[in-house]
N, CA and C atoms as an extended XYZ file, in Angstrom:
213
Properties=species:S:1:pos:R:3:atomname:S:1:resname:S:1:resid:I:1 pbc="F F F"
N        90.821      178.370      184.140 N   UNK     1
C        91.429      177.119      184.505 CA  UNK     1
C        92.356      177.351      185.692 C   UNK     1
N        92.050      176.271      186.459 N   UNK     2
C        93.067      176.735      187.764 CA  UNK     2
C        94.750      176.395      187.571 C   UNK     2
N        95.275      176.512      187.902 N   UNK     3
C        96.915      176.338      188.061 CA  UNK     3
C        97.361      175.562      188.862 C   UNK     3
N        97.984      174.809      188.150 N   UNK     4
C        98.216      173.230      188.956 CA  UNK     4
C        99.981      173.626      189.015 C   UNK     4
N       100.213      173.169      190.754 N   UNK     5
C       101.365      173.313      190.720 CA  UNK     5
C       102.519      172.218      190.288 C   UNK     5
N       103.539      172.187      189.955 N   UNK     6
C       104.361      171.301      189.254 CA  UNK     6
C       104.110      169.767      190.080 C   UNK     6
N       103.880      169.756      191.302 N   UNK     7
C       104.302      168.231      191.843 CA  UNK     7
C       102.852      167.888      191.627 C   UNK     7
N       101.707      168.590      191.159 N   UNK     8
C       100.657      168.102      191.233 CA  UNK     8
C       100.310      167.627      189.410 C   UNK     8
N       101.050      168.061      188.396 N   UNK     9
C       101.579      167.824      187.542 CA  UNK     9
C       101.929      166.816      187.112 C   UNK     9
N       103.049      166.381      187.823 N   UNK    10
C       104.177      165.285      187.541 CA  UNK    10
C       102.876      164.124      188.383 C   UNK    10
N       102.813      164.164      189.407 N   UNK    11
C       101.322      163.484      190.009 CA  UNK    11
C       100.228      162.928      188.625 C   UNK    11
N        99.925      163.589      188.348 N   UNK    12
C        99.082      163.695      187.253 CA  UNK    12
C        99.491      162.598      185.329 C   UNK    12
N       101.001      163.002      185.465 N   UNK    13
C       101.871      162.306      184.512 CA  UNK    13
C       101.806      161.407      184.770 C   UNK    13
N       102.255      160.778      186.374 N   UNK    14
C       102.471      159.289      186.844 CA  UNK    14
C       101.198      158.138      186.422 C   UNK    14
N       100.131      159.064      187.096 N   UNK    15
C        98.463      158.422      187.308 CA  UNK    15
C        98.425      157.986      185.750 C   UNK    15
N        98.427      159.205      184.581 N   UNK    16
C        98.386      158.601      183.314 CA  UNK    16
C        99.093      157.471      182.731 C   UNK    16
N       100.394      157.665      183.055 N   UNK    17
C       101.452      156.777      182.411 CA  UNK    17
C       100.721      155.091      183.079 C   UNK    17
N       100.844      155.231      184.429 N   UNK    18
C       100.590      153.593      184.679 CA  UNK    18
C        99.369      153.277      184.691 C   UNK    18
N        98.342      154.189      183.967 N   UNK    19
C        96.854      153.656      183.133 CA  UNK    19
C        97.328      153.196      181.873 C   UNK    19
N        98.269      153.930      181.549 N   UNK    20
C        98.001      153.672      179.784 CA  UNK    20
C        98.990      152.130      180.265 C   UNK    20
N       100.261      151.596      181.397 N   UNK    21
C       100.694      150.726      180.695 CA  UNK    21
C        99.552      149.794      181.292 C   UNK    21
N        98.510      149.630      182.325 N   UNK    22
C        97.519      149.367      182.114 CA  UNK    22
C        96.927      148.541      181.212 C   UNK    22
N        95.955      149.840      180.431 N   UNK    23
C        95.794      149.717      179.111 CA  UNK    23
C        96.469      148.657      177.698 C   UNK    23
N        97.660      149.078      177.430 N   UNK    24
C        98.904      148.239      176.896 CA  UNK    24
C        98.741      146.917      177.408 C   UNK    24
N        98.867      146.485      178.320 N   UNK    25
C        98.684      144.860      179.055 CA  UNK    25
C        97.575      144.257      178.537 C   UNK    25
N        96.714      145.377      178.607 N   UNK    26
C        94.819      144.307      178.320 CA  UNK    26
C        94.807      144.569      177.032 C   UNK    26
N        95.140      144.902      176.181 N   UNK    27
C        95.517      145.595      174.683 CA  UNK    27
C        96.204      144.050      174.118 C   UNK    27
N        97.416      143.681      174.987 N   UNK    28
C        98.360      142.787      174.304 CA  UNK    28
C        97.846      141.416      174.938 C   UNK    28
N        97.197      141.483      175.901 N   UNK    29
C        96.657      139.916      176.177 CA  UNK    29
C        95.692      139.877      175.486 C   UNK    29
N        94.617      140.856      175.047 N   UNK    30
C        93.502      140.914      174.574 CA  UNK    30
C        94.080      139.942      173.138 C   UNK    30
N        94.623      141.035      171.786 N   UNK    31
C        95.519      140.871      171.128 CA  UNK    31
C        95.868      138.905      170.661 C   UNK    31
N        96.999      138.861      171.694 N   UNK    32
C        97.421      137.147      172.074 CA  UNK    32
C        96.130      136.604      171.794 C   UNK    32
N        95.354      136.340      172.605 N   UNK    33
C        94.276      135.557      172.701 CA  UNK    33
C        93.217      135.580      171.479 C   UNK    33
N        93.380      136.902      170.197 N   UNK    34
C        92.179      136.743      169.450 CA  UNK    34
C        93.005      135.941      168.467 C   UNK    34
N        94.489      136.328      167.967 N   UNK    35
C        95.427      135.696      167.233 CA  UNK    35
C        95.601      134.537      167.711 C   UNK    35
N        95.199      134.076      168.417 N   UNK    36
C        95.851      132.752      169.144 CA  UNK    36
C        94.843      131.262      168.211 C   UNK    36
N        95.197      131.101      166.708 N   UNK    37
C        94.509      130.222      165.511 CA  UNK    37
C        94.590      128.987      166.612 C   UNK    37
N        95.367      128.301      167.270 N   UNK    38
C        95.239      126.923      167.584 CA  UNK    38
C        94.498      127.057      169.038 C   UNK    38
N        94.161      127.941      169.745 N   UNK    39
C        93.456      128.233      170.768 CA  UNK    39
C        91.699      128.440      170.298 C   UNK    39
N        91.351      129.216      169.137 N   UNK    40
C        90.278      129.198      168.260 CA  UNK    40
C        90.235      127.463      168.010 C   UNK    40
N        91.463      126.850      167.606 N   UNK    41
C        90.536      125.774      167.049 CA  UNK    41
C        90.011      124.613      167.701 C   UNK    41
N        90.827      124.802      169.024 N   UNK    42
C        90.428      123.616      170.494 CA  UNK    42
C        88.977      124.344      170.806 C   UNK    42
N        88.770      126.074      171.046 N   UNK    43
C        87.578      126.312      171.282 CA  UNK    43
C        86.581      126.303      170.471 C   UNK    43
N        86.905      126.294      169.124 N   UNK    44
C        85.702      125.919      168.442 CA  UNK    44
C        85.690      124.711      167.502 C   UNK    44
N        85.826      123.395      168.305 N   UNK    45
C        86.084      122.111      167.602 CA  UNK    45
C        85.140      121.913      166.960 C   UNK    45
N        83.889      121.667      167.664 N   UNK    46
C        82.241      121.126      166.857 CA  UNK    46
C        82.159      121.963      165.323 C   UNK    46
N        82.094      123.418      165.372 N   UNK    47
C        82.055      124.284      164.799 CA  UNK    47
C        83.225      124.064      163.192 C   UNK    47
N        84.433      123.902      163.399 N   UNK    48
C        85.100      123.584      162.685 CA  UNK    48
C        84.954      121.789      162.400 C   UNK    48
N        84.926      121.070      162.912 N   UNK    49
C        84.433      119.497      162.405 CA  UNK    49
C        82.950      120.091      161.379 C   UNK    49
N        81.997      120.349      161.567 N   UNK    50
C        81.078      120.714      160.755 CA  UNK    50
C        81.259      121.452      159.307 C   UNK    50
N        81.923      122.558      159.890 N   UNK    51
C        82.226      123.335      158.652 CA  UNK    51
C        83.423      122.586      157.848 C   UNK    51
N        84.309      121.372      158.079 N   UNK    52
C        85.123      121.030      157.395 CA  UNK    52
C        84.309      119.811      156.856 C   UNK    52
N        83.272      118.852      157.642 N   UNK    53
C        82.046      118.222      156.283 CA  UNK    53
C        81.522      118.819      155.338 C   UNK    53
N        80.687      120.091      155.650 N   UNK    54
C        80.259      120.757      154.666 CA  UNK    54
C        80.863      120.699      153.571 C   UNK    54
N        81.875      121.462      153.796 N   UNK    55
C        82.592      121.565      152.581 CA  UNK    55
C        83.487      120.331      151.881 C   UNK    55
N        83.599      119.189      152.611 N   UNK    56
C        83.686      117.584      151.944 CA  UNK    56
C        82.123      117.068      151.069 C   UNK    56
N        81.582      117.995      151.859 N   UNK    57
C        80.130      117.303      150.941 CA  UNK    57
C        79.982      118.261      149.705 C   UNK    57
N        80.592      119.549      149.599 N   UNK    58
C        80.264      120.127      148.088 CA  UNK    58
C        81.132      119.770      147.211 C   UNK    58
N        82.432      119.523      147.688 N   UNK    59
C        83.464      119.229      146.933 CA  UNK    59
C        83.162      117.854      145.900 C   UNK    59
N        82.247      117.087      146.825 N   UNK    60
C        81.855      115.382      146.625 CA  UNK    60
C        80.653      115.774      145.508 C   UNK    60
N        79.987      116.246      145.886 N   UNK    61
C        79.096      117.109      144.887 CA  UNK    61
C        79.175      117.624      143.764 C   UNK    61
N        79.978      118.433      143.617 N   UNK    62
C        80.492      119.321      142.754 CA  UNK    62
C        81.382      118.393      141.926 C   UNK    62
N        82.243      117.435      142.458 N   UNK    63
C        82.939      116.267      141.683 CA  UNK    63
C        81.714      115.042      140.449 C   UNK    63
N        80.817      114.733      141.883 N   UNK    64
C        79.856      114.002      141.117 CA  UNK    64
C        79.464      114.734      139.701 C   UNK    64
N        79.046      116.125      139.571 N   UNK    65
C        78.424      116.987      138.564 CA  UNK    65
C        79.229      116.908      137.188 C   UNK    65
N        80.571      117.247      137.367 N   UNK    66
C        81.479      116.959      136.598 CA  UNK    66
C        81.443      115.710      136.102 C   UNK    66
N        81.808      114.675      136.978 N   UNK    67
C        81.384      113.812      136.212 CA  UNK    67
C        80.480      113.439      135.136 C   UNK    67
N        79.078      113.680      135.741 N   UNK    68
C        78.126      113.090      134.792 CA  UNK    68
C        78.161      114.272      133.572 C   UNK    68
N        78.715      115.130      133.656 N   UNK    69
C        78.549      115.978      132.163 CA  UNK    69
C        79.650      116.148      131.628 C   UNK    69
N        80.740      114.860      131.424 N   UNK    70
C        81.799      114.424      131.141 CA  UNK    70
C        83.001      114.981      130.825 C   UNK    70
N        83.348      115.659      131.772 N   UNK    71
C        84.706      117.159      132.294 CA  UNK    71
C        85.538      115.962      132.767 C   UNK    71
């Protein structure tokens, strides 16, 4: 292994450090944006309107059943 002299070193420290805060930035916007529940629910409106009938229609279902077998 060759021998790296100290300023080529500290060189070397710098390059890493401001990748990783880099890194850290797209990490924490990444992050924000998957946590972001009311940002999910503007982007997936259709998706959630559907899946919140569905499940009005088993509930309605599942009520009717009860009924007729007198619960």
């Amino acid at each position: 292994m060759a021998r790296r002299s100290a300023a080529e070193i500290r060189s070397s420290i710098e390059a890493n450090r401001a990748e990783l805060a880099v890194s850290l930035d797209r990490l924490h916007n990444e992050v924000a944006r998957v946590t972001d529940w009311r940002g999910q629910l503007e982007r997936h409106r259709r998706e959630v309107a559907i899946g919140t009938g569905a499940v009005a229609l088993l509930l309605l279902a599942r009520r009717r059943r009860r009924r007729k077998r007198g619960w």
